[in-house]
VEXDREN-2710 file (C-alpha; in Angstrom, 1 decimal):
% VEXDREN-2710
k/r/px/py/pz
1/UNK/-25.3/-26.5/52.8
2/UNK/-24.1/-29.4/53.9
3/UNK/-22.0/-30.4/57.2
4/UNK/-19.2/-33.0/56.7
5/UNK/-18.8/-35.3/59.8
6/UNK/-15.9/-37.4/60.0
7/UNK/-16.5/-40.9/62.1
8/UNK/-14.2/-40.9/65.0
9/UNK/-12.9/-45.0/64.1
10/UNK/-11.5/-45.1/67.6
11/UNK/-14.9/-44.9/69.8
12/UNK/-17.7/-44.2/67.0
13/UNK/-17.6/-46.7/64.4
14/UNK/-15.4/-50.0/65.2
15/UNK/-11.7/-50.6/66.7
16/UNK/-9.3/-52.0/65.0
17/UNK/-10.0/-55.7/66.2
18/UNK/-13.5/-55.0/64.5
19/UNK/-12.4/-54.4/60.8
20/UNK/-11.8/-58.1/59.9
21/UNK/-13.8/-59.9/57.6
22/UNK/-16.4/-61.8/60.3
23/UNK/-20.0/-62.5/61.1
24/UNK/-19.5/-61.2/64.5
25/UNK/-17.3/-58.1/63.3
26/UNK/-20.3/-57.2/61.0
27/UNK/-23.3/-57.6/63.5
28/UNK/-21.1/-54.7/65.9
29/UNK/-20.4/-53.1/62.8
30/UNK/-23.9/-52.7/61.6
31/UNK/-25.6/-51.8/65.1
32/UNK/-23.1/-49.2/65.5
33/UNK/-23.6/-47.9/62.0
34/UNK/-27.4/-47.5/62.9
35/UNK/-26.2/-45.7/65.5
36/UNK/-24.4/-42.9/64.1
37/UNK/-26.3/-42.5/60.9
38/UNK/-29.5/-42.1/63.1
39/UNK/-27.5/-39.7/65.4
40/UNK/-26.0/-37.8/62.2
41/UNK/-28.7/-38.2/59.4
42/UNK/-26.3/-38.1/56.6
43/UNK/-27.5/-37.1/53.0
44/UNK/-24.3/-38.8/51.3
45/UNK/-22.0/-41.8/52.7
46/UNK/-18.3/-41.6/51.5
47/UNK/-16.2/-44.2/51.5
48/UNK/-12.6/-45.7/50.8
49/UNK/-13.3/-49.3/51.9
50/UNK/-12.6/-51.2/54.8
51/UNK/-14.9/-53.5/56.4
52/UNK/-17.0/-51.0/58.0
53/UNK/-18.0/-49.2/54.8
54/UNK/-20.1/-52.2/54.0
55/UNK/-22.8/-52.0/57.2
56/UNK/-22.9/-48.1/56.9
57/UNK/-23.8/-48.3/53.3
58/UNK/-26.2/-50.4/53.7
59/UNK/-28.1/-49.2/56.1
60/UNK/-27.3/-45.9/55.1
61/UNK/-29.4/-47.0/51.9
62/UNK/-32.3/-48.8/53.3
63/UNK/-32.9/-47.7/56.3
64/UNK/-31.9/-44.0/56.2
65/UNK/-31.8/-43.4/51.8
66/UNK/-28.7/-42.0/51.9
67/UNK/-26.7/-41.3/48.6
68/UNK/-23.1/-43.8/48.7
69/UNK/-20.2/-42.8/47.0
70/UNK/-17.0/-45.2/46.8
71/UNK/-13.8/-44.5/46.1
72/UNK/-12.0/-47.3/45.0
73/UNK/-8.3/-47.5/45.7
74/UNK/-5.4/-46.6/43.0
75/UNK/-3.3/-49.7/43.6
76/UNK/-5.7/-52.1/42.4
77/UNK/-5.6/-52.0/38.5
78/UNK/-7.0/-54.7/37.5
79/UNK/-10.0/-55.4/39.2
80/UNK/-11.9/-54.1/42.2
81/UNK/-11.4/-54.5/45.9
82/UNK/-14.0/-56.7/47.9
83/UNK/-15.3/-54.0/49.5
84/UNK/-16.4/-52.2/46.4
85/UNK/-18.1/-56.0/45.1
86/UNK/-19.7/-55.9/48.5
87/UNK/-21.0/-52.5/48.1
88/UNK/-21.9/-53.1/44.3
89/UNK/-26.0/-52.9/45.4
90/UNK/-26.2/-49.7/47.6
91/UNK/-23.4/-48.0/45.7
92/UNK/-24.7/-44.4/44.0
93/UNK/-21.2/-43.5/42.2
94/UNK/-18.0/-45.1/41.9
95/UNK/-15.0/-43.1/42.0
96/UNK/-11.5/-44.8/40.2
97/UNK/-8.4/-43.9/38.7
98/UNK/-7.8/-46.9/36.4
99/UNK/-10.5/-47.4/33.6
100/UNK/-10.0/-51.4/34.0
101/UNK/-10.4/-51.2/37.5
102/UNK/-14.3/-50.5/37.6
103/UNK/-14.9/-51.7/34.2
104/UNK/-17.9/-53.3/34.7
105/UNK/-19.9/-51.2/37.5
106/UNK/-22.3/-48.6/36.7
107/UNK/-22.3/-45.2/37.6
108/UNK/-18.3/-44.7/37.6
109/UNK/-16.7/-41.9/37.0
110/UNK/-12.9/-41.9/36.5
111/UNK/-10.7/-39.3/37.9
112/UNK/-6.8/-38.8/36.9
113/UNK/-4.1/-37.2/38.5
114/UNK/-3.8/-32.9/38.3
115/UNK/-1.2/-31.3/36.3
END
């Protein structure tokens, strides 16, 4: 059984000043994403993006072997977001709508819309 916990982006993981793309935005990022995944002890980090994804799945990965799971965006058809290039290393399954979009990343599975 497994207990989904949903970061808090106000007070657990970053504000909104700390999302940019920066050395200084990713140092905060990454000490408080040692933080909570100590505190929590996921088995499975999911992700849309965002700046933040990048710290938790990494040390997610190395420090606490955690499974990562990102799911790409649908507006980007052609090619994937910098989040999920960032993530490309620590990265278990990719999850896309658009089979150019992850063309070249391995373990993707593509999803389409319900009828």
């Amino acid at each position: 059984a497994y207990e989904i916990y949903q970061c808090d982006w106000s007070s657990d993981v970053c504000s909104s000043d700390l999302t940019n793309r920066s050395i200084k935005a990713l140092l905060i990022n990454l000490k408080r994403a040692f933080s909570v995944l100590r505190r929590e002890r996921p088995a499975i980090i999911v992700s849309s993006g965002a700046a933040a994804a990048v710290p938790f799945f990494f040390a997610g990965k190395f420090l606490f072997r955690t499974k990562n799971v990102f799911i790409e965006c649908f507006d980007r058809v052609d090619n994937a977001t910098m989040t999920a290039r960032l993530t490309k290393p620590v990265t278990d399954l990719y999850i896309c709508q658009w089979d150019t979009q992850l063309a070249d990343y391995p373990h993707r599975a593509q999803v389409t819309r319900s009828r």
